[in-house]
Backbone as JSON, one array per atom type, in Angstrom:
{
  "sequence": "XXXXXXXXXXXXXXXXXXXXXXXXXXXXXXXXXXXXXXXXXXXXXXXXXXXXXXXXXXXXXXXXXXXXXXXXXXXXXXXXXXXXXXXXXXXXXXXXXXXXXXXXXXXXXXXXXXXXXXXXXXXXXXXXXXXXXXXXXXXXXXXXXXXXXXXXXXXXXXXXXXXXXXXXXXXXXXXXXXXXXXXXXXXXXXXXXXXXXXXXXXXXXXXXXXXXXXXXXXXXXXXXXXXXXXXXXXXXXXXXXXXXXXXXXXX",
  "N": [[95.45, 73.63, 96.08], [96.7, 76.93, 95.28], [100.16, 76.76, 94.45], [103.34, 78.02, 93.2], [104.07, 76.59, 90.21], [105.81, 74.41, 87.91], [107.28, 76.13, 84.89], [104.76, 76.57, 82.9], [101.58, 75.64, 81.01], [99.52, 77.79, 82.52], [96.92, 77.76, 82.84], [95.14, 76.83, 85.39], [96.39, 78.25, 87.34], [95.79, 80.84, 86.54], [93.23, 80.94, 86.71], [92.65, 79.9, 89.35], [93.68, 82.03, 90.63], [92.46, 84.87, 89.96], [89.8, 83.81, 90.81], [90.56, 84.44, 93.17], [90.99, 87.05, 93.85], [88.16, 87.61, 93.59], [87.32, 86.81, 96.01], [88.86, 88.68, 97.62], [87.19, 91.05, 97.13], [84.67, 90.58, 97.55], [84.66, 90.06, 100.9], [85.34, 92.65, 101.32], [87.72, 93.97, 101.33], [89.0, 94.51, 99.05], [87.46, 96.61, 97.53], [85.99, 98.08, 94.79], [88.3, 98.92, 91.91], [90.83, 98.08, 92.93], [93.8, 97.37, 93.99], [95.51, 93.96, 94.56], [97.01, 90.56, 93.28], [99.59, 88.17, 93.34], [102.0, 85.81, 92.18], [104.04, 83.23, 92.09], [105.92, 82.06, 89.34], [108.14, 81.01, 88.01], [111.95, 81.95, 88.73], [112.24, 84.76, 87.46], [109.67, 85.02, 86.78], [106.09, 85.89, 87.52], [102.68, 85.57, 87.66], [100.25, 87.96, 87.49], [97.81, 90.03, 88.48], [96.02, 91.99, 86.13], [95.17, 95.02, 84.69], [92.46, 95.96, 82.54], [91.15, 96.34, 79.62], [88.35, 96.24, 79.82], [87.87, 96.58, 82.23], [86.58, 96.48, 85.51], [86.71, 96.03, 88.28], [87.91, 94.34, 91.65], [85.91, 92.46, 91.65], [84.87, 91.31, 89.85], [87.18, 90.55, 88.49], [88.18, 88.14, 86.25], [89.82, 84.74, 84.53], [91.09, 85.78, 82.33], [92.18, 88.26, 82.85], [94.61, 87.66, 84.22], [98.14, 87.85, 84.02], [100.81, 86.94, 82.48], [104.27, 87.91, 83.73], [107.83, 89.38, 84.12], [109.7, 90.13, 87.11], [110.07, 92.5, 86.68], [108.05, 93.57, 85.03], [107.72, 93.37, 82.07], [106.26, 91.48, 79.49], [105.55, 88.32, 79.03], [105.78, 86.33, 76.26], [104.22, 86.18, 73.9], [101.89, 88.91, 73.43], [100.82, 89.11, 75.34], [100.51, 91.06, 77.4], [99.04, 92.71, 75.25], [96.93, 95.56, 75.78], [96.12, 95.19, 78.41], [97.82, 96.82, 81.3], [100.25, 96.81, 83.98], [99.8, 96.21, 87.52], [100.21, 99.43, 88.95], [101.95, 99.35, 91.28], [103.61, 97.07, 90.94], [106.19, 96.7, 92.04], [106.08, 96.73, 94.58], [104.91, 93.75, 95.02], [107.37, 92.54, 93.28], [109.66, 92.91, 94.85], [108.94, 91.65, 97.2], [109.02, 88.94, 97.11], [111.43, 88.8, 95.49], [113.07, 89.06, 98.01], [112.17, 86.97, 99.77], [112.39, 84.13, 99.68], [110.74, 82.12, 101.44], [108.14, 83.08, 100.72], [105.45, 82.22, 97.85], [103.31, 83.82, 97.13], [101.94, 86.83, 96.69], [99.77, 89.4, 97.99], [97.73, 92.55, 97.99], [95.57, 94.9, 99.23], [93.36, 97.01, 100.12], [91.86, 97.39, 102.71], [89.42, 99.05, 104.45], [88.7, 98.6, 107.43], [91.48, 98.29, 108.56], [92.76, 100.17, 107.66], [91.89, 102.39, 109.36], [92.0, 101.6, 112.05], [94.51, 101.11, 112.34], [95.34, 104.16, 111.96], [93.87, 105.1, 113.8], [95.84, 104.15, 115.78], [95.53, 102.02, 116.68], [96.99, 98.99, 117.28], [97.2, 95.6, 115.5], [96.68, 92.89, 117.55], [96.43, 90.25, 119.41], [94.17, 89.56, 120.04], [91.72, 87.84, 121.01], [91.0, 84.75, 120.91], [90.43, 81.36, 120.24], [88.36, 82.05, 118.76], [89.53, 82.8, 116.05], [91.82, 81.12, 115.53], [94.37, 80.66, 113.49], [94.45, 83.6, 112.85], [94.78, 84.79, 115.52], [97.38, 83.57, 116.14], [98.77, 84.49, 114.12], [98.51, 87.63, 115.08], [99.83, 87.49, 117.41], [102.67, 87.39, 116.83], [102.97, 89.39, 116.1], [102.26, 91.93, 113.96], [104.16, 94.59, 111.78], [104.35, 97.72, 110.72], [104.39, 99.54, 108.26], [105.41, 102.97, 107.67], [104.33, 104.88, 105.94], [102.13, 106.7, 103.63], [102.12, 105.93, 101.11], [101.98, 105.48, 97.34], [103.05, 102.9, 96.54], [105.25, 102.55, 94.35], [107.82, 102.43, 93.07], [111.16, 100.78, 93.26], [112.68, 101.83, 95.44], [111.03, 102.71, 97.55], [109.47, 100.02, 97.45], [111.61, 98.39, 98.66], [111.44, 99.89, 101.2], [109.42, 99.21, 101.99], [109.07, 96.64, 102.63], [111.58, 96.14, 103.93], [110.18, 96.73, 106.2], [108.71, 95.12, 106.58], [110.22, 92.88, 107.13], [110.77, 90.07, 108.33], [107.72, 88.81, 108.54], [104.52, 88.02, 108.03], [102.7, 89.14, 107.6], [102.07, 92.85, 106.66], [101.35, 96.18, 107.72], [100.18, 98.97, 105.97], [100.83, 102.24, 106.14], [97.79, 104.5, 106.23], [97.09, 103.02, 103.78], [96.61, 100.3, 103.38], [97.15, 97.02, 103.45], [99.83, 94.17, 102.77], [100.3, 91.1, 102.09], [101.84, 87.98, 102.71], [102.56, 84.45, 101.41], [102.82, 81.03, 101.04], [101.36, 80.18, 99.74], [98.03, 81.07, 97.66], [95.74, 81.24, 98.47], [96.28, 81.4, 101.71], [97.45, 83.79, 101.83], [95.64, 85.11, 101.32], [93.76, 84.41, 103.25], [95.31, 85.33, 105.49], [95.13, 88.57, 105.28], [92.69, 88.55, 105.39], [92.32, 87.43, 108.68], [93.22, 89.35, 109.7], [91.69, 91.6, 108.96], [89.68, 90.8, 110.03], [90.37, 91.19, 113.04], [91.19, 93.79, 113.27], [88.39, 95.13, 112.87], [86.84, 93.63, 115.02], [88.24, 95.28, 116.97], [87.92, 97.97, 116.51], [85.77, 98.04, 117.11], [85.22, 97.39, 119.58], [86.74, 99.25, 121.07], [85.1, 101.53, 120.46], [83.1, 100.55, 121.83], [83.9, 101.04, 124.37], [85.21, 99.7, 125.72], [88.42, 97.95, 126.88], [91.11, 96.99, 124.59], [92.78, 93.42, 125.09], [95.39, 91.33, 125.65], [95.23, 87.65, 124.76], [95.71, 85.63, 127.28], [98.89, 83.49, 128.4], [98.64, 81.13, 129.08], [96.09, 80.56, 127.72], [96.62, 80.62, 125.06], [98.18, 79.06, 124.63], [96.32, 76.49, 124.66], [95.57, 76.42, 122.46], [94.54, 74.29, 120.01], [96.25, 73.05, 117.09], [94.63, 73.16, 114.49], [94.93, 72.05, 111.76], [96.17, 72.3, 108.23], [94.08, 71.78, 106.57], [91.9, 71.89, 107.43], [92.0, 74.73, 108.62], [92.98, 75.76, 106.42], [92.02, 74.67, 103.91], [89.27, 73.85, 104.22], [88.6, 76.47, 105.07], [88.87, 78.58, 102.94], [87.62, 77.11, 100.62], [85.07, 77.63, 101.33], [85.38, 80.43, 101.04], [85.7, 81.12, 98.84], [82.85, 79.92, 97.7], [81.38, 82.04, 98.86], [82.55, 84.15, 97.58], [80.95, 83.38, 95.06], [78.46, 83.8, 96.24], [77.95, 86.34, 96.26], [78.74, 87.89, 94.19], [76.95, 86.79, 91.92], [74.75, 87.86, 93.15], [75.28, 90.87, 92.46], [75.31, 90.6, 89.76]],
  "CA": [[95.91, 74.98, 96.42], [97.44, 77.31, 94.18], [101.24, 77.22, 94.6], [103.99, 78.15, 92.06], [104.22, 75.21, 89.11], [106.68, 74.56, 86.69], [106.48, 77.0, 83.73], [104.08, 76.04, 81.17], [100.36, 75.85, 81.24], [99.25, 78.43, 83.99], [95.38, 77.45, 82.94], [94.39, 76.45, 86.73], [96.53, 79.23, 88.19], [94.98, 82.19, 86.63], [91.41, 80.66, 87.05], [92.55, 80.37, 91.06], [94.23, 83.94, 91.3], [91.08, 85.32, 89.69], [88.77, 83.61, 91.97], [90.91, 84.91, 94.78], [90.57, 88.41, 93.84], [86.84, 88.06, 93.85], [87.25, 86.92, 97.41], [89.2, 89.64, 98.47], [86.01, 92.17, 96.94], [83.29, 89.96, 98.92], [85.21, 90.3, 101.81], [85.38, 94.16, 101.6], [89.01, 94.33, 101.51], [89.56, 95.59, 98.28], [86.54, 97.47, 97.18], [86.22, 99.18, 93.27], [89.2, 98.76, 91.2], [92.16, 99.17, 93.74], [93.94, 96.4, 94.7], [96.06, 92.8, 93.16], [97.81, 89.24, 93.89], [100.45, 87.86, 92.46], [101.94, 84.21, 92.27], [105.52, 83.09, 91.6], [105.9, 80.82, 88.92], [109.5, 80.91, 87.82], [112.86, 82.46, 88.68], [111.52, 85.79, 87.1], [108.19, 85.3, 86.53], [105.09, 86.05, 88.18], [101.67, 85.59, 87.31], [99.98, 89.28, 88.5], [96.12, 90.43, 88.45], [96.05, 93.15, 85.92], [93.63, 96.04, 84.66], [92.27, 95.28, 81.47], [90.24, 97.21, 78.49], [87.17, 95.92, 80.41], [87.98, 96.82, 84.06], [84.96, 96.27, 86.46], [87.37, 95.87, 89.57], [88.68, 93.29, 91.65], [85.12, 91.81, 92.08], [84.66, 90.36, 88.51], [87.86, 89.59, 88.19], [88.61, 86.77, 85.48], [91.45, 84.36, 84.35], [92.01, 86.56, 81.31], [93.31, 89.42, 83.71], [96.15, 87.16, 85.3], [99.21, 88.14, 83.1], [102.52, 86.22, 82.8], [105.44, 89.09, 83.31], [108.57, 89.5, 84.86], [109.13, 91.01, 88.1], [110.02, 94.15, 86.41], [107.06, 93.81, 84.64], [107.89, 92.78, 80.95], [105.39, 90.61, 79.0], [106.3, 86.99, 79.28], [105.11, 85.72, 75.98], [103.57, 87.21, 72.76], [100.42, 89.12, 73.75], [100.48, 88.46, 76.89], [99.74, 92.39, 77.85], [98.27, 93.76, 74.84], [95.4, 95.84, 76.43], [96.42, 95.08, 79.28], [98.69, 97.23, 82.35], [100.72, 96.14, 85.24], [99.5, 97.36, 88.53], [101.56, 100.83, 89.59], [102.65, 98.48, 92.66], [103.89, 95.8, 90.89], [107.19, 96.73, 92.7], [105.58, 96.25, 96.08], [105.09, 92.48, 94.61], [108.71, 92.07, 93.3], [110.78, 93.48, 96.46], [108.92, 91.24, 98.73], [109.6, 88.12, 96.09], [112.8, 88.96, 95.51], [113.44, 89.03, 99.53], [111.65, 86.62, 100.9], [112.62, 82.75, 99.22], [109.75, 81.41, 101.59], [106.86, 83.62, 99.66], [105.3, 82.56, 96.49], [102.04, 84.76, 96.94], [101.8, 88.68, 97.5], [98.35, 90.04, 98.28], [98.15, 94.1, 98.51], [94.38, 94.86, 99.25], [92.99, 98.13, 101.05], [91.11, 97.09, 104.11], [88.92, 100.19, 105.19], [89.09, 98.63, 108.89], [92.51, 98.19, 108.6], [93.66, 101.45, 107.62], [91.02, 103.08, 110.32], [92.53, 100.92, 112.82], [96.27, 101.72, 112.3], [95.41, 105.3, 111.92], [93.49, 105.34, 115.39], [96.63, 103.98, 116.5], [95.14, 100.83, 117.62], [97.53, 97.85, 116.69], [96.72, 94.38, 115.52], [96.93, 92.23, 118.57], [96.17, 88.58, 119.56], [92.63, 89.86, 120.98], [90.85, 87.07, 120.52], [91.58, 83.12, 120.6], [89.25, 80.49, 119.62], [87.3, 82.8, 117.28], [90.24, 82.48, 114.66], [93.12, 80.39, 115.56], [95.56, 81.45, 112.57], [94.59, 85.39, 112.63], [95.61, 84.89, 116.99], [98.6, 83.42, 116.0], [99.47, 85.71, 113.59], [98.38, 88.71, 115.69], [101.2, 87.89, 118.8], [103.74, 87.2, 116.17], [103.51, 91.01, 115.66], [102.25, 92.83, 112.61], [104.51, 95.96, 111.47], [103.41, 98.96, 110.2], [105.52, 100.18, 107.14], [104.83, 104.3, 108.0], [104.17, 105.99, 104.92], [100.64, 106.74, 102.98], [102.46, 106.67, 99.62], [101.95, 104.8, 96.55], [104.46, 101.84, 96.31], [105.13, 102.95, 92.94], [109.16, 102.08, 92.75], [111.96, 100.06, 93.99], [113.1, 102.7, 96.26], [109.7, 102.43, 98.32], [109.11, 98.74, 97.98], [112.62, 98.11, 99.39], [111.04, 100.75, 102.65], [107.83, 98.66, 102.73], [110.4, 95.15, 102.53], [112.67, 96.67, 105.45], [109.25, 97.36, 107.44], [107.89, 93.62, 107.09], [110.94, 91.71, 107.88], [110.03, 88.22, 108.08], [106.51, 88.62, 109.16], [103.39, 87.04, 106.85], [101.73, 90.95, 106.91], [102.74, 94.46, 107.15], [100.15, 97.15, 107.21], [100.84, 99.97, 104.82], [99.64, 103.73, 107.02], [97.18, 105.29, 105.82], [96.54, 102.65, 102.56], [95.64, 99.08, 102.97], [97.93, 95.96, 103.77], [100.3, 93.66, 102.11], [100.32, 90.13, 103.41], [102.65, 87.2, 101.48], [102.59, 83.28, 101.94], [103.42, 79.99, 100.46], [100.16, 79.97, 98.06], [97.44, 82.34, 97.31], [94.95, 81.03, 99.68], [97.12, 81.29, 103.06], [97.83, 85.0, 101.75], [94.25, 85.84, 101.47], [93.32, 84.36, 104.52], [95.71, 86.25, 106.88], [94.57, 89.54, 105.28], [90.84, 88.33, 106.05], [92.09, 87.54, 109.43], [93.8, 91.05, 110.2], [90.99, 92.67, 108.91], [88.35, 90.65, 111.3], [90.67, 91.81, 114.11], [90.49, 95.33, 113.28], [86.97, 95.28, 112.98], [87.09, 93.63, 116.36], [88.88, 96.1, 117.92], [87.39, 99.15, 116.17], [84.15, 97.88, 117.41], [85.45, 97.15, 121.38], [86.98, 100.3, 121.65], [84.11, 102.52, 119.87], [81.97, 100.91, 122.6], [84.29, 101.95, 125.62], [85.76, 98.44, 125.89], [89.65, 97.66, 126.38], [91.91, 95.84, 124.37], [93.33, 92.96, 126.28], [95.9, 90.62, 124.47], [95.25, 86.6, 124.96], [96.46, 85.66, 128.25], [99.94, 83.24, 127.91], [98.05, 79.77, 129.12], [94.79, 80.36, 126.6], [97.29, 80.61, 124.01], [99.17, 77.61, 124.58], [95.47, 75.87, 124.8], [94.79, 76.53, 121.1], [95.04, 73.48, 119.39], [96.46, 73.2, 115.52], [93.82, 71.95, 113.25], [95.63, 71.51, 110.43], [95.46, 73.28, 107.02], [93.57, 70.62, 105.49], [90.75, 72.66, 107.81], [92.24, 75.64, 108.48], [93.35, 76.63, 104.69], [91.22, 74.16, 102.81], [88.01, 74.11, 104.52], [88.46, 77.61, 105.08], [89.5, 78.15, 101.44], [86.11, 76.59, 99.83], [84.17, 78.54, 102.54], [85.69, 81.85, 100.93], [84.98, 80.61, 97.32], [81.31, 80.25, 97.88], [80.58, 83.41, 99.18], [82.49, 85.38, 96.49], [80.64, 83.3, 94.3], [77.13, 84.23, 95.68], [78.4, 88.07, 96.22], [78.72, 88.09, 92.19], [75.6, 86.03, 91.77], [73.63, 89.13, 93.94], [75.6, 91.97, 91.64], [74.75, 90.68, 88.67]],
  "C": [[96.72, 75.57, 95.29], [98.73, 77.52, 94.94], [102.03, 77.29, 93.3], [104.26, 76.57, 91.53], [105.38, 75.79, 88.18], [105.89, 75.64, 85.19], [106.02, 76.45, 82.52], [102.98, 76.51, 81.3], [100.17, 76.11, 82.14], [97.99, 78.55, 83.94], [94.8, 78.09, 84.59], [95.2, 78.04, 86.99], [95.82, 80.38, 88.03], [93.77, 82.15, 86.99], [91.64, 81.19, 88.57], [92.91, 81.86, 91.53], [92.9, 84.9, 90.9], [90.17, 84.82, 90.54], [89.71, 84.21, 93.15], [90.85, 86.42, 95.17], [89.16, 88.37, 93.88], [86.48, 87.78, 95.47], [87.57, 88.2, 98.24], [87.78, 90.46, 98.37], [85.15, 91.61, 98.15], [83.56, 89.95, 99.84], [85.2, 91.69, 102.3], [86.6, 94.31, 101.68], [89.76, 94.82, 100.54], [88.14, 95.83, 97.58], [86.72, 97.73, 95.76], [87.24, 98.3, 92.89], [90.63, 98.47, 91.91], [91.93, 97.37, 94.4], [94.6, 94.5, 93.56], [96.79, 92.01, 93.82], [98.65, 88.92, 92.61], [101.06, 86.5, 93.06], [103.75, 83.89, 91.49], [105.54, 81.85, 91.2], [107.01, 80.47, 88.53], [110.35, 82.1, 88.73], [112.36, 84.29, 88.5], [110.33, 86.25, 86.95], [106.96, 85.32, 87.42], [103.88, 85.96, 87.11], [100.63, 86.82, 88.36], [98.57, 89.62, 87.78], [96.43, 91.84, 87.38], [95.03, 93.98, 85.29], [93.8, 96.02, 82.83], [91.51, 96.19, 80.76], [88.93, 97.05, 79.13], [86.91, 95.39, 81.83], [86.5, 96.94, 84.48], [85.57, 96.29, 87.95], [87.26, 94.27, 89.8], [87.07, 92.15, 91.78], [84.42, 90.99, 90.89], [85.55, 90.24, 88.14], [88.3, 88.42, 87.43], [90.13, 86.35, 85.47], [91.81, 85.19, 83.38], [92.59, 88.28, 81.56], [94.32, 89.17, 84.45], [96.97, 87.19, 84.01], [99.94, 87.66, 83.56], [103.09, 87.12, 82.22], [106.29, 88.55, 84.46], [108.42, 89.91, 85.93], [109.28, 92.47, 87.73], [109.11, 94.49, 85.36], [106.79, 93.93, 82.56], [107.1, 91.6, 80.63], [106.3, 89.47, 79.02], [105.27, 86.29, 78.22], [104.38, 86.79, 75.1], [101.9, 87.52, 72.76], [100.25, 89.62, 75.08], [99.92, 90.03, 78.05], [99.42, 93.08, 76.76], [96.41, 93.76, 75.51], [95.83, 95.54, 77.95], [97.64, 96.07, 80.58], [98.94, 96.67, 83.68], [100.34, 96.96, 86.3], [100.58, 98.97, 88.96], [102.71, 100.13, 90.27], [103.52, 97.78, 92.56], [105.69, 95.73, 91.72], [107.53, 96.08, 93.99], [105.54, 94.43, 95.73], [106.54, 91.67, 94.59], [109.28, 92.15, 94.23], [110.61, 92.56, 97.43], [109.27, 89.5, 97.9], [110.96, 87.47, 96.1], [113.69, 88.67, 96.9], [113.26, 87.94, 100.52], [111.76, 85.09, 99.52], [111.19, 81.96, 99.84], [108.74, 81.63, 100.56], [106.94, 83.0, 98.22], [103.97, 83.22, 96.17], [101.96, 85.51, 97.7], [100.28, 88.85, 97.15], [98.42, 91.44, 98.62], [96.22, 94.24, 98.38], [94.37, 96.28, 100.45], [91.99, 98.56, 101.94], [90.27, 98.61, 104.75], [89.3, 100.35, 106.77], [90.47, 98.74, 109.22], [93.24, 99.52, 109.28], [93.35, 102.53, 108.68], [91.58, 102.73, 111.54], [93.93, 101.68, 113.24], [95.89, 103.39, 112.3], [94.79, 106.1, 113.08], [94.93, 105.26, 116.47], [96.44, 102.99, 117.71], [96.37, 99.45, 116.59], [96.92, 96.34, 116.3], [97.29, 93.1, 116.43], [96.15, 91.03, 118.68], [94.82, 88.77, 120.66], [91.68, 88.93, 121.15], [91.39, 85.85, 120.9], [91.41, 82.36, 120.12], [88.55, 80.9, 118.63], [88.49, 82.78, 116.3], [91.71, 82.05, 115.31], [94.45, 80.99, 114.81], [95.61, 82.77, 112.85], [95.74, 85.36, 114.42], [97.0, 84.57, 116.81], [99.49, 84.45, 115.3], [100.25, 87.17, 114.34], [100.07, 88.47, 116.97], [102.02, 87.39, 118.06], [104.16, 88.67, 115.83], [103.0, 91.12, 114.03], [102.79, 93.86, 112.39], [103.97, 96.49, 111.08], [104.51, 99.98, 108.92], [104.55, 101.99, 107.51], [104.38, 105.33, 107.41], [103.18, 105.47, 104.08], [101.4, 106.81, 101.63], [101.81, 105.07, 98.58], [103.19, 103.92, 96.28], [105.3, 101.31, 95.26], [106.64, 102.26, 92.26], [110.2, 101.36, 94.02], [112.5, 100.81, 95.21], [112.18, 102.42, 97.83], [109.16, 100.93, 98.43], [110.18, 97.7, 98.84], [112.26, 98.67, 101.15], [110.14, 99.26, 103.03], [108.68, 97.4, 103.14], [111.03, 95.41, 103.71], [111.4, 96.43, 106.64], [108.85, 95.79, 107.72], [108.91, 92.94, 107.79], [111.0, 90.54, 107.28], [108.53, 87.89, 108.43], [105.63, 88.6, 108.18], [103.14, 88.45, 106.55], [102.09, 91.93, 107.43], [101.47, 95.22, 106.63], [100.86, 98.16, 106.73], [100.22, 101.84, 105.61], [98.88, 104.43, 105.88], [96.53, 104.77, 104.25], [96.48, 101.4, 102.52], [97.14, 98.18, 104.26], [98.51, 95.35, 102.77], [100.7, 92.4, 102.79], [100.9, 89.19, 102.03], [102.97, 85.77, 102.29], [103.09, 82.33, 100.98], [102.3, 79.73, 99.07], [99.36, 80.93, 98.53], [96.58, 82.38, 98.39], [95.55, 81.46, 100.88], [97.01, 82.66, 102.72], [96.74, 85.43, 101.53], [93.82, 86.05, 102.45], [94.16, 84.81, 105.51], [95.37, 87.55, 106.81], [93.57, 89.59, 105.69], [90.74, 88.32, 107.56], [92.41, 88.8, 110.35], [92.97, 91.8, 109.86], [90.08, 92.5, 109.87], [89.27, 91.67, 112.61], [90.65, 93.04, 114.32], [89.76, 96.12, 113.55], [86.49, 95.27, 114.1], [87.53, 94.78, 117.2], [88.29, 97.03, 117.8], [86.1, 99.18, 116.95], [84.3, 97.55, 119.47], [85.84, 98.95, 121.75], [86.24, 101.38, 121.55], [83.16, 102.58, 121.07], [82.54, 100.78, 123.9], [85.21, 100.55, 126.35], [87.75, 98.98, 125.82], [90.42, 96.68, 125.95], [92.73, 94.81, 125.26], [94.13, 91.68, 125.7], [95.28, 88.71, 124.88], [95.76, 86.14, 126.16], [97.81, 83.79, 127.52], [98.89, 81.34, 127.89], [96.8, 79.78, 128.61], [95.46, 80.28, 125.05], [97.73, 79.44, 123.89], [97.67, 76.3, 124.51], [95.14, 75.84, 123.33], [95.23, 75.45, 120.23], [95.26, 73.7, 117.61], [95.37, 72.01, 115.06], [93.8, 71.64, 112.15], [95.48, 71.84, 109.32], [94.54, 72.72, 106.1], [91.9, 71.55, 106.31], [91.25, 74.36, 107.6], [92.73, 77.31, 107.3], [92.04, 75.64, 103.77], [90.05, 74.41, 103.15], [87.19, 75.31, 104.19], [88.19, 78.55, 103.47], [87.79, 78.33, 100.6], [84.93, 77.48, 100.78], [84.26, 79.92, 101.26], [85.17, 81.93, 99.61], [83.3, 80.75, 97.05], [81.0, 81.43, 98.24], [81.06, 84.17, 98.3], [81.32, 84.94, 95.5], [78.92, 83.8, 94.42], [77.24, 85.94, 95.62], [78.38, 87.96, 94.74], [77.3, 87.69, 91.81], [74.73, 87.84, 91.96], [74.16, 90.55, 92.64], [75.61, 91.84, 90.86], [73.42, 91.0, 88.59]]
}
């Protein structure tokens, strides 16, 4: 799994943060250009997805678009962004970083269902059980809703979006994607993947006249833990393969 390493050779990490952005694309959760992860490898430093002289979006993705910078976004290292720019966001990254000691991986990705969802004014709820274990859990832990369509451009606004999450793995952003943050990169992919199935879910129950109906209390308590060694790893290598034939097909 990718989690933060001592600072030196960040080889493996950028390879994995680059393959994890091509997941998010094959997924549909960040589409085009729009969209970035980031990885805490020191004290100050992050390792962050950035847009390159030979942008294609997040769906070709390489390791030589993961940049080592600060959180305020200073090259870490001679080179290390020529040609290269830090996302707008990278604020939205630091703030939640900076805040949150558990997190060492931010994910900001712009979920179509998502944002369609929240903007129906349907919430992300524990609709489901058995069909995704983690997302259900997630879901009745509560997802916030940070309330503003803006660009998360400065500290001012990533301190709002920071206030709106709390302590909770993902906060949806109104009107522009999600921002979901875990212990490694994987875990923070896969709760965005599972907040977007639920979305989808829902968008698709209520379109066809259906009502939401949350988990009842004793189907919940029935859900056994199957351990991340399935639940993140399995899952994990699952997600890997399919970006990799999604690229395969668009070449």
């Amino acid at each position: 799994m990718v989690t933060s390493s001592a600072y030196g050779d960040l080889t493996t990490a950028r390879a994995e943060i680059a393959a994890a952005c091509r997941v998010l694309a094959a997924r549909g959760l960040a589409d085009g250009i729009l969209g970035h992860i980031s990885l805490r490898v020191g004290e100050d430093a992050i390792l962050v997805r950035c847009r390159g002289p030979r942008e294609r979006g997040l769906g070709f993705t390489t390791a030589e678009d993961i940049r080592l910078v600060t959180l305020d976004g200073a090259a870490l290292g001679e080179g290390e962004l020529d040609g290269y720019s830090v996302p707008n966001e990278l604020p939205l990254h630091a703030e939640v970083l900076r805040a949150r000691p558990d997190v060492e991986a931010v994910v900001h990705a712009h979920p179509p269902a998502v944002v369609a969802a929240d903007l129906a004014g349907i919430r992300i709820r524990p609709i489901v059980g058995a069909y995704d274990i983690p997302g259900t859990r997630l879901a009745a832990g509560g997802v916030p809703v940070y309330p503003r369509g803006v660009l998360v451009r400065n500290q001012r606004l990533a301190l709002e979006m920071t206030a709106a999450m709390g302590e909770r793995p993902v906060v949806l952003l109104r009107g522009h994607g999600l921002t979901s943050a875990a212990a490694s990169v994987e875990q923070a992919v896969l709760q965005a993947v599972s907040v977007d199935t639920i979305a989808r879910l829902s968008l698709t129950i209520t379109a066809s006249g259906g009502t939401l109906l949350d988990l009842p209390d004793e189907d919940m308590a029935e859900l056994p833990d199957l351990g991340a060694g399935f639940t993140t790893g399995v899952a994990w290598r699952h997600e890997l393969a399919r970006a990799e034939g999604s690229l395969r097909q668009a070449d």
